[in-house]
C-alpha atoms as one frame of an Amber mdcrd trajectory, in Angstrom:
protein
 120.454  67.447 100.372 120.301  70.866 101.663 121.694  72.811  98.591 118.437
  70.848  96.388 115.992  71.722  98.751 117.269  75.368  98.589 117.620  75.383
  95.153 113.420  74.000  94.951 112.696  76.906  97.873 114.113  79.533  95.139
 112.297  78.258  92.219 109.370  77.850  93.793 109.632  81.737  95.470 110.791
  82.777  91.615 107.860  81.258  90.027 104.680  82.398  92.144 106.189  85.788
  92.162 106.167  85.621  88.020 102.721  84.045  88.727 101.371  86.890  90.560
 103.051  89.400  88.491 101.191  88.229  85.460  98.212  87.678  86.884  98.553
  92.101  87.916  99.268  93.076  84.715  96.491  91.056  83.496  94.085  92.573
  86.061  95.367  96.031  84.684  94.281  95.540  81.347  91.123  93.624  81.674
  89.964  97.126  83.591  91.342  99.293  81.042  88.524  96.873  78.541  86.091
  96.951  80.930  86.632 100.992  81.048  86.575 100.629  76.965  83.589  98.376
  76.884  81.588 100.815  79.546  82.455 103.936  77.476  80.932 102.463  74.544
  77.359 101.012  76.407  76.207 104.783  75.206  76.491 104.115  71.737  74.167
 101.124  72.207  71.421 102.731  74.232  71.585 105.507  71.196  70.731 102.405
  68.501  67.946 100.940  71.070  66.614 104.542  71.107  66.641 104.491  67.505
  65.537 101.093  66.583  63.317 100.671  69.625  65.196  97.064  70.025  65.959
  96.559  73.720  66.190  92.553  73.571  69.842  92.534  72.040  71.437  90.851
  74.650  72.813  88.216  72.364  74.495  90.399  70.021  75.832  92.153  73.283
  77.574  89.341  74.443  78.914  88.019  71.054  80.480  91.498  70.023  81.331
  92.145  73.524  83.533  89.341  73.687  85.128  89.625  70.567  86.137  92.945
  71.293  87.634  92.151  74.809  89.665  89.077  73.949  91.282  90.678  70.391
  92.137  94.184  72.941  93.355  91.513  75.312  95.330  89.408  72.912  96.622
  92.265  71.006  98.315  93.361  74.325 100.514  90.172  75.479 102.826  88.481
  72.672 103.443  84.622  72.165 106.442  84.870  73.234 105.942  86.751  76.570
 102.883  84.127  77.274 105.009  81.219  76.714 107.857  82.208  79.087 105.404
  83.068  81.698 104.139  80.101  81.552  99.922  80.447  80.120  99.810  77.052
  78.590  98.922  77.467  75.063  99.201  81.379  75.225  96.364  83.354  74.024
  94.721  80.388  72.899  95.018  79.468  76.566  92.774  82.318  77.555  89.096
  82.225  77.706  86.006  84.907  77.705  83.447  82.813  77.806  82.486  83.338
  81.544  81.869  87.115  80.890  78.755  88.856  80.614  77.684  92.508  79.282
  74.590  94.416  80.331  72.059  91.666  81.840  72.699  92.865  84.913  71.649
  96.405  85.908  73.775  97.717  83.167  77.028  95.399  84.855  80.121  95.050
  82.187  81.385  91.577  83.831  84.736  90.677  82.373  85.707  87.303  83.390
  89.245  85.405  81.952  90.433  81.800  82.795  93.428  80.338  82.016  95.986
  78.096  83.054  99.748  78.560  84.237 102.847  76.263  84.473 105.388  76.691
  86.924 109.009  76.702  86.524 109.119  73.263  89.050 106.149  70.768  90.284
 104.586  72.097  93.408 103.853  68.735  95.187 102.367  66.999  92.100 101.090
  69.938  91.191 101.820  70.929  87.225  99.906  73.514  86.547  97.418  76.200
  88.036  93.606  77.059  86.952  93.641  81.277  87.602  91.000  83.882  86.898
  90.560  87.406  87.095  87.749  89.346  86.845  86.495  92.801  86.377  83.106
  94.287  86.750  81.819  97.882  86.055  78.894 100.014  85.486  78.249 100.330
  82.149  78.480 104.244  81.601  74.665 104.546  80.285  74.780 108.256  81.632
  70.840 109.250  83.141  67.793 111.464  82.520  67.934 115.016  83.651  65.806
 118.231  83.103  66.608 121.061  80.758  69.683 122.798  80.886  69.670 126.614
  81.331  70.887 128.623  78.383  73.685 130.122  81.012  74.653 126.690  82.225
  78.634 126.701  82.144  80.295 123.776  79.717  82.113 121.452  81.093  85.561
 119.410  79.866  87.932 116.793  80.532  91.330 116.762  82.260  93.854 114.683
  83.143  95.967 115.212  86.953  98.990 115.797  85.141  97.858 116.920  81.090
  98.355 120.601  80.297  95.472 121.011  78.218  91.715 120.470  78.648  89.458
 118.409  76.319  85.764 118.648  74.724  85.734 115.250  74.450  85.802 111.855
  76.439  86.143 110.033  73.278  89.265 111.765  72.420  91.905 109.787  71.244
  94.402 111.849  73.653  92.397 110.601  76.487  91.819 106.676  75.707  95.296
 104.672  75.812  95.617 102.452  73.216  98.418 100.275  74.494 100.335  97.886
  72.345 103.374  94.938  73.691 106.095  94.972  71.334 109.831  93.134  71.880
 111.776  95.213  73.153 114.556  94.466  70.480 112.434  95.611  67.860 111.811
  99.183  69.663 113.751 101.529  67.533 111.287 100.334  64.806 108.184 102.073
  66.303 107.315 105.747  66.668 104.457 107.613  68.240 101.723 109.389  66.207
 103.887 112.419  66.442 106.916 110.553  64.617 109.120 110.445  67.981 110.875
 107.811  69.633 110.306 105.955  72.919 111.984 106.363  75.587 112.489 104.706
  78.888 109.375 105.051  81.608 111.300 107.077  84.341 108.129 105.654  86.783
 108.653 102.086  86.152 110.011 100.027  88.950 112.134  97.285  87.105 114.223
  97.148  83.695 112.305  95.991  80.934 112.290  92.627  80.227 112.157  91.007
  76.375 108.209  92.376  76.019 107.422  96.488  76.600 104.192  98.565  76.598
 103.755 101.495  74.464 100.831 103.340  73.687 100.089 105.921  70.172 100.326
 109.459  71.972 102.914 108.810  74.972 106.391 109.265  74.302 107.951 106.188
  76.741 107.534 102.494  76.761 107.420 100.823  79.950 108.294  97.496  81.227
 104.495  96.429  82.725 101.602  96.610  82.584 100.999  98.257  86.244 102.705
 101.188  85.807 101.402 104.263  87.226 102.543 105.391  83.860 100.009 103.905
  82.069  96.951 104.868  84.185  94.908 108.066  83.422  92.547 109.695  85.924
  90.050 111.782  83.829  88.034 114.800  85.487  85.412 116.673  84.550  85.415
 120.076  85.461  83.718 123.571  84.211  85.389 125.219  81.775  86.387 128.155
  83.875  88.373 126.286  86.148  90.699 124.577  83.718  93.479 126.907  84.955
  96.734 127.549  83.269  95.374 124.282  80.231  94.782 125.421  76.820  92.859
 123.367  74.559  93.526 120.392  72.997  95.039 120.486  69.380  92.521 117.638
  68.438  89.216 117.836  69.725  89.577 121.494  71.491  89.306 123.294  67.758
């Protein structure tokens, strides 16, 4: 009797900690969207300004969701979904509780889905989760004329050795991918190199890794500090020992 019960106790420990894992990396990514989505808001005030439209709230939503559940998707295989445990995988996963721009500019990313554990908790099968993000759309605001001796300004990163003229650079936004881990050796970076291991990840990669188009490691989740990038903006006279960016610093 005892060895069962301990043997439930362990499962049950094993599976909400997968549970809660999952549901972090997920959290990670739907604010790296959310970060995408309010980046882009500027483009659309530029077409309102243009067309003089500003009742496009529809078309918001409809393009706004398409483009945060293919990101989404296109970061989490089948096969890492279905050994989680996301019942039907991506399929699984719903948008349709988010909402872009109707309120005060909000970018309100909102994902249900449902997971099965590895044992039945009490008659319980399977769980409903969410996670949710919300962010100011970056809309940017009015200001006066600039004076012909006003200083320029340009992005960093806390640990990048060059400065950029940019946000939109594509040094600056990660574009991270999941590929299986056996497959690895197949992929390079846009410079042609090789992955290697994330020395700042905290566990060995399981069958599903993260790798992104400029970085030169893949790295075993999602929550990574790895993966994060803190962007400054700072004059151009105090960018130090940084030289300019080979892309958009020309």
């Amino acid at each position: 009797m005892i060895i069962p019960l301990y043997m439930f106790v362990l499962l049950a420990l094993y599976s909400t900690i997968d549970m809660m894992r999952l549901q972090g990396e997920f959290q990670m990514r739907l604010t790296q969207i959310g970060k995408e989505i309010a980046l882009y808001s500027a483009a659309n005030d530029l077409l309102e300004e243009d067309t003089g439209e500003e009742d496009i709230s529809v078309a918001e939503n409809v393009l706004g969701v398409m483009y945060a559940q293919t990101a989404f998707q296109n970061s989490f295989s089948e096969e890492y979904l279905e050994r989680m445990g996301v019942r039907n995988g991506s399929r699984g996963i719903s948008f349709l509780r988010s909402g872009f721009f109707a309120e005060e500019d909000i970018v309100d990313l909102v994902i249900t889905y449902e997971m099965e554990p590895l044992c039945n908790f009490g008659g319980w099968s399977e769980f409903l989760l969410v996670n949710r993000c919300r962010m100011k759309a970056w809309t940017g605001y009015e200001c006066g004329e600039t004076p012909d001796n006003s200083e320029r300004m340009v992005y960093v990163t806390e640990t990048g050795s060059v400065y950029h003229l940019s946000r939109s650079c594509t040094y600056l936004s990660l574009s991270i991918v999941a590929v299986n881990y056996e497959d690895l050796e197949n992929y390079a970076n846009a410079d042609g190199s090789s992955y290697r291991f994330c020395a700042l990840c905290d566990y060995e990669p399981g069958d599903t890794v993260f790798i992104t188009s400029f970085g030169d490691c893949y790295h075993a989740s999602l929550t990574c500090s790895g993966l994060r990038r803190t962007i400054s903006v700072i004059p151009i006279s105090q960018v130090g020992e940084r030289g300019a960016c080979s892309r958009c610093g020309r």
